[in-house]
NUTIDO-760716 format. One record per residue (C-alpha): residue number from 1; residue in one letter; x negated, y negated, z negated. Coordinates in nm, 3 decimals. Layout:
residues N
+-----+------+---------+---------+---------+
! pos ! code !       u !       v !       w !
+-----+------+---------+---------+---------+
! NUM !    A !       X !       Y !       Z !
...
+-----+------+---------+---------+---------+
***
This chain:
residues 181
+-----+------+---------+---------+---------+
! pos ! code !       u !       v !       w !
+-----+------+---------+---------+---------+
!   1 !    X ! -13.949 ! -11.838 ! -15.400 !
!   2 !    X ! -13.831 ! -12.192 ! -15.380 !
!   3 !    X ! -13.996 ! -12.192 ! -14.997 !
!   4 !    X ! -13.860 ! -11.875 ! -14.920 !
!   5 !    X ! -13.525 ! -12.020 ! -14.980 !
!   6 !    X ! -13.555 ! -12.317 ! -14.792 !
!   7 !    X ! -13.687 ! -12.171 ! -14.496 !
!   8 !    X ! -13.375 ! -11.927 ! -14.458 !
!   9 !    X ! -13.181 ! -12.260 ! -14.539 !
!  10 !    X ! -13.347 ! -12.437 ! -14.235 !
!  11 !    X ! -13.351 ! -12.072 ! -14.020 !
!  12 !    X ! -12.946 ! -12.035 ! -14.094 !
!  13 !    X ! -12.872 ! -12.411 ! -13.965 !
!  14 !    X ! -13.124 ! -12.443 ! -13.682 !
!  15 !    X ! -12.974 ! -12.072 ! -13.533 !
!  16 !    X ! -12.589 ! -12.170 ! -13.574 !
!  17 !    X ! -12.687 ! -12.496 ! -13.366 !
!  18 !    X ! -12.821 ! -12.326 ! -13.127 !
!  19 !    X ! -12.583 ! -12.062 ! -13.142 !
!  20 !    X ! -12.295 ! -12.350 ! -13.091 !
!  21 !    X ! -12.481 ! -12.515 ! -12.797 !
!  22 !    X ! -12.480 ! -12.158 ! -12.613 !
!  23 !    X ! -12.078 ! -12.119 ! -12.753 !
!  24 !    X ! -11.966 ! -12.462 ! -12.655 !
!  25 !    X ! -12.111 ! -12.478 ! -12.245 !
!  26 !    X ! -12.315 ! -12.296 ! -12.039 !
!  27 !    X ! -12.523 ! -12.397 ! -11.721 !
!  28 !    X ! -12.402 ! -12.176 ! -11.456 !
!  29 !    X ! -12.493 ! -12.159 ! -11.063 !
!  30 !    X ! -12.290 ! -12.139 ! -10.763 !
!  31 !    X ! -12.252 ! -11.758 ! -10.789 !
!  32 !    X ! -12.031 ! -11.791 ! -11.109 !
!  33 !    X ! -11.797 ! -12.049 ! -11.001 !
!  34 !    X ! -11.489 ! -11.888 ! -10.878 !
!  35 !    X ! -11.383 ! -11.985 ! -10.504 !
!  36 !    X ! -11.130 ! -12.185 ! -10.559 !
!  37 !    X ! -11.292 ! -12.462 ! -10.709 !
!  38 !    X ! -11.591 ! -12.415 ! -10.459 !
!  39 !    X ! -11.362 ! -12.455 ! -10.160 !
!  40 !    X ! -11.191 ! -12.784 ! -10.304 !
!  41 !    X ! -11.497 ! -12.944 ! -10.364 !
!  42 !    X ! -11.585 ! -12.847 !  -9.976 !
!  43 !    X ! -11.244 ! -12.921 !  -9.845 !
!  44 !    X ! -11.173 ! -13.295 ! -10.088 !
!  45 !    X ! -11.581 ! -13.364 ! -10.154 !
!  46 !    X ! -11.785 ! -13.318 !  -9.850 !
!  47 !    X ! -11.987 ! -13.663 !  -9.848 !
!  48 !    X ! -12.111 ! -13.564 ! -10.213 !
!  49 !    X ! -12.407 ! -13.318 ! -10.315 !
!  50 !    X ! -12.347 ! -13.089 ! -10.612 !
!  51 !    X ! -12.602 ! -13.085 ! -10.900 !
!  52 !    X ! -12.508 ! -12.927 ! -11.194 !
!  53 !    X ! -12.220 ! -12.632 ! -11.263 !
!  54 !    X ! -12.133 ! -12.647 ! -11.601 !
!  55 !    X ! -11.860 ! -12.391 ! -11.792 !
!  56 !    X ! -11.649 ! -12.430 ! -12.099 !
!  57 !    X ! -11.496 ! -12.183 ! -12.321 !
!  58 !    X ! -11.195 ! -12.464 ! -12.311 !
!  59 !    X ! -10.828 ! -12.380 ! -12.219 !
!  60 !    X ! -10.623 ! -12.651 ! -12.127 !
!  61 !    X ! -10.239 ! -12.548 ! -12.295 !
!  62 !    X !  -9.946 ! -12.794 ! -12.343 !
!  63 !    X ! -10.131 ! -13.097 ! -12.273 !
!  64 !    X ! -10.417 ! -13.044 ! -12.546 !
!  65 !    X ! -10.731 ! -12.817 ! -12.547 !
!  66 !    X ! -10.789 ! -12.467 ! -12.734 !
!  67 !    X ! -11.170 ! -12.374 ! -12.817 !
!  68 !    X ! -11.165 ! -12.027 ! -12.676 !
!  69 !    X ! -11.392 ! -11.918 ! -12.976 !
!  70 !    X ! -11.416 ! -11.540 ! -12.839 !
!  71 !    X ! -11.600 ! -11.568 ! -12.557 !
!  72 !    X ! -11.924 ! -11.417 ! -12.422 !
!  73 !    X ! -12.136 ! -11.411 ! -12.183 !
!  74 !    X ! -11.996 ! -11.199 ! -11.933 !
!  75 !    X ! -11.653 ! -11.352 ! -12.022 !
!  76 !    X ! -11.420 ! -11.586 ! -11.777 !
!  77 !    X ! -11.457 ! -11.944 ! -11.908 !
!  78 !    X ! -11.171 ! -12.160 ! -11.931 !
!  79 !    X ! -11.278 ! -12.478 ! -11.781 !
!  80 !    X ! -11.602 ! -12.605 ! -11.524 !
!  81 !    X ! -11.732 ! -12.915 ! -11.497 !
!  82 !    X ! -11.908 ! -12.970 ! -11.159 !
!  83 !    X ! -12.119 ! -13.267 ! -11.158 !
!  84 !    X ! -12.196 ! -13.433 ! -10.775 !
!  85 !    X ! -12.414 ! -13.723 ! -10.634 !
!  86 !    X ! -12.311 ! -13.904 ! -10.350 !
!  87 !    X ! -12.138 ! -14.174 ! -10.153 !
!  88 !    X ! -11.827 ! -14.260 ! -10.299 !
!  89 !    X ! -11.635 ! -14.604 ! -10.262 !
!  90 !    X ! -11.884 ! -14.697 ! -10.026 !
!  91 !    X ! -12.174 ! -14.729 ! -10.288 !
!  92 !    X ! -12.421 ! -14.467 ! -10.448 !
!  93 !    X ! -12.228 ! -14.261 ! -10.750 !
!  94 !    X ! -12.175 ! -13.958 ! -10.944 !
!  95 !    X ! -11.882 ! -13.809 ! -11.006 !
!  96 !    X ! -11.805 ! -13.529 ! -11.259 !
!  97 !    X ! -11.534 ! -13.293 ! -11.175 !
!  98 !    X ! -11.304 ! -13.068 ! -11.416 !
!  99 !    X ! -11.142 ! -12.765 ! -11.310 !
! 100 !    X ! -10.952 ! -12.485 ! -11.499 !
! 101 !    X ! -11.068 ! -12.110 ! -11.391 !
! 102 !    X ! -10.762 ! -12.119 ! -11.123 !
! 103 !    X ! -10.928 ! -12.392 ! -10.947 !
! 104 !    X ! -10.705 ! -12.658 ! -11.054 !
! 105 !    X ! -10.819 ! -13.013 ! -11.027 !
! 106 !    X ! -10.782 ! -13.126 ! -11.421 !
! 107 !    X ! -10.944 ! -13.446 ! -11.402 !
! 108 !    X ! -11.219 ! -13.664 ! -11.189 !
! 109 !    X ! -11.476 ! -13.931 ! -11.352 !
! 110 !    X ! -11.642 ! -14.146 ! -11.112 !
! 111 !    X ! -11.950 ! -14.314 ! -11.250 !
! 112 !    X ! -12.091 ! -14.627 ! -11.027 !
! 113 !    X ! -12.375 ! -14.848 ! -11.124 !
! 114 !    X ! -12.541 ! -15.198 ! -10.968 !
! 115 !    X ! -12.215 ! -15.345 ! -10.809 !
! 116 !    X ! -12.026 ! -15.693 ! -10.796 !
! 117 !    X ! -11.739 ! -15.661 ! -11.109 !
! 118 !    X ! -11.412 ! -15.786 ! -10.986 !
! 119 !    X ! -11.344 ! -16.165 ! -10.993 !
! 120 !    X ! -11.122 ! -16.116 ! -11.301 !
! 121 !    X ! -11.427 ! -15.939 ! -11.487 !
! 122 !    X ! -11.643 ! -16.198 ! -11.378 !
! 123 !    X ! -11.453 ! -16.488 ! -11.506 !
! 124 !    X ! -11.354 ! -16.315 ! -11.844 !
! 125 !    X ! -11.718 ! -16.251 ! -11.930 !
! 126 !    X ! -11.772 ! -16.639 ! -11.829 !
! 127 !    X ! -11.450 ! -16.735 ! -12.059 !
! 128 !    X ! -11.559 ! -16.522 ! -12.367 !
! 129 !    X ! -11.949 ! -16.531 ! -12.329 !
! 130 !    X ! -12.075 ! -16.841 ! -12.147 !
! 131 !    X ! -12.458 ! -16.886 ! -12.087 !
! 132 !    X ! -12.483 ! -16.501 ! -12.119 !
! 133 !    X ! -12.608 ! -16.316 ! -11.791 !
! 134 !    X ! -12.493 ! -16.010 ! -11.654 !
! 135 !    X ! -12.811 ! -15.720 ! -11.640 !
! 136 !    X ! -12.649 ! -15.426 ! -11.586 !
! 137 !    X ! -12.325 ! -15.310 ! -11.497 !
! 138 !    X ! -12.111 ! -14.976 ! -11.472 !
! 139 !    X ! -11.806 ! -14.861 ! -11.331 !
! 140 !    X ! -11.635 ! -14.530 ! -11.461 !
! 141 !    X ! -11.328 ! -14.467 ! -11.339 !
! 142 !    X ! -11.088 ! -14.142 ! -11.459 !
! 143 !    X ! -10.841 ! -13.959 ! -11.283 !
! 144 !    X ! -10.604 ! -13.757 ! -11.475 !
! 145 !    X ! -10.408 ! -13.433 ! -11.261 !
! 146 !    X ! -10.114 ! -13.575 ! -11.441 !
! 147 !    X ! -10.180 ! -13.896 ! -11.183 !
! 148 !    X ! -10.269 ! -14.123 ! -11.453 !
! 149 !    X ! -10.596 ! -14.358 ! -11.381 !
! 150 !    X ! -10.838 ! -14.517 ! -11.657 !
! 151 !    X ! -11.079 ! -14.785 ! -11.529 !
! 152 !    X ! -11.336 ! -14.934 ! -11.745 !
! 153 !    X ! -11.665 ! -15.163 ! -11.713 !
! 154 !    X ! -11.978 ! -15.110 ! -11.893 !
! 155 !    X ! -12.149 ! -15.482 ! -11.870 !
! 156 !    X ! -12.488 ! -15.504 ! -12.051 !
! 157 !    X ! -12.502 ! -15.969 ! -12.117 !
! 158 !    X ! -12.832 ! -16.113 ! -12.232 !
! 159 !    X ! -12.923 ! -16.474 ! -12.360 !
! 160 !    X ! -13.223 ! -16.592 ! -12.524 !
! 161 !    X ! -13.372 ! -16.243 ! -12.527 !
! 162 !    X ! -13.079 ! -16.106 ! -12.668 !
! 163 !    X ! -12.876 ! -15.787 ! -12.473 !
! 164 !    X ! -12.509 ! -15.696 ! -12.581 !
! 165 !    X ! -12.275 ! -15.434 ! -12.439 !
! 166 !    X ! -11.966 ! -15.560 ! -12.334 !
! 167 !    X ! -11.651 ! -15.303 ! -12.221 !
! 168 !    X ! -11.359 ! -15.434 ! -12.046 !
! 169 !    X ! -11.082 ! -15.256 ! -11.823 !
! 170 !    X ! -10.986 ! -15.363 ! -11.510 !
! 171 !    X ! -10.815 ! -15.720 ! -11.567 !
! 172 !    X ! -11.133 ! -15.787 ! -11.772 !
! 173 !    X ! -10.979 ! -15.742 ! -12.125 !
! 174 !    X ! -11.225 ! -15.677 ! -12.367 !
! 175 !    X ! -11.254 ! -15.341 ! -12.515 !
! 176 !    X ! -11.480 ! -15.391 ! -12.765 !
! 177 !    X ! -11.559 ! -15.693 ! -12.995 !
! 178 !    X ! -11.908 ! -15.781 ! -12.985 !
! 179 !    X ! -11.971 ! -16.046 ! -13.212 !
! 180 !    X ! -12.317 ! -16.177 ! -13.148 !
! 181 !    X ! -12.270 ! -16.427 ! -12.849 !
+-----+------+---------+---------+---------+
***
């Protein structure tokens, strides 16, 4: 009895997770994108290569987000998230794209990786963390429809066989306090 019970116990969780997964985005191909956001991407995005259509059951109201909880499958999602390789500020990049389902541009992250951090990056990480090398590095930049920008560095240091993450914005402030150098 005791098994029976735990294997509807482990049956109920392991079907609402997946049930959530399906609820919360769906992968989606070009034929369910609606034009508008297909002909923006074409018209503003042309040097980039899409590889993933992605849809939410998100609507964007009043400058928050409402879980559309009553969708289904054959319903009109509120939000798409179009993912695309390419060239962008003249290095390699991906960039992830948000739309509403009117085509509106919502917001744009561009994700670069293997590049030369600004000078004021550079000398920050020297100031706060010297004898530390830099390994890896990461540029993500966001662009809000309301015009607003957010810029941020992902630096991975090491020393000694050591490797911290280090997160600064674009003056090289440090956005996280990493104690171990």
């Amino acid at each position: 009895m005791t098994t029976w019970i735990i294997g509807a116990a482990f049956l109920a969780v392991t079907g609402k997770a997946a049930a959530q997964e399906v609820l919360y985005e769906a992968k989606m191909d070009k034929s369910q994108v609606p034009d508008a956001i297909l002909k923006d991407i074409e018209r503003n995005y042309p040097q980039y290569a899409i590889t993933d259509y992605i849809a939410q059951p998100i609507d964007p109201e009043e400058g928050r987000e409402i879980l559309n909880q009553e969708i289904n499958s054959g319903a009109d999602y509120g939000t798409y998230k179009i993912t695309l390789k390419g060239e962008g500020r003249k290095l390699r990049s991906e960039m992830e794209l948000e739309y509403d389902r009117d085509g509106q541009l919502l917001n744009t992250t561009e994700h670069i990786r293997n590049f030369a951090p600004p000078e004021a990056i550079r000398l920050s990480i020297a100031r706060t963390y010297p004898g530390w090398t830099l390994e890896k590095d990461a540029f993500d930049m966001v662009h809000y429809g309301d015009g607003l920008e957010k810029e941020h560095y992902r630096l991975t240091l090491a020393k000694n066989g050591k490797q911290i993450k280090v997160y600064t914005d674009i003056e090289g402030n440090l956005l996280n306090n990493d104690s171990n150098s």
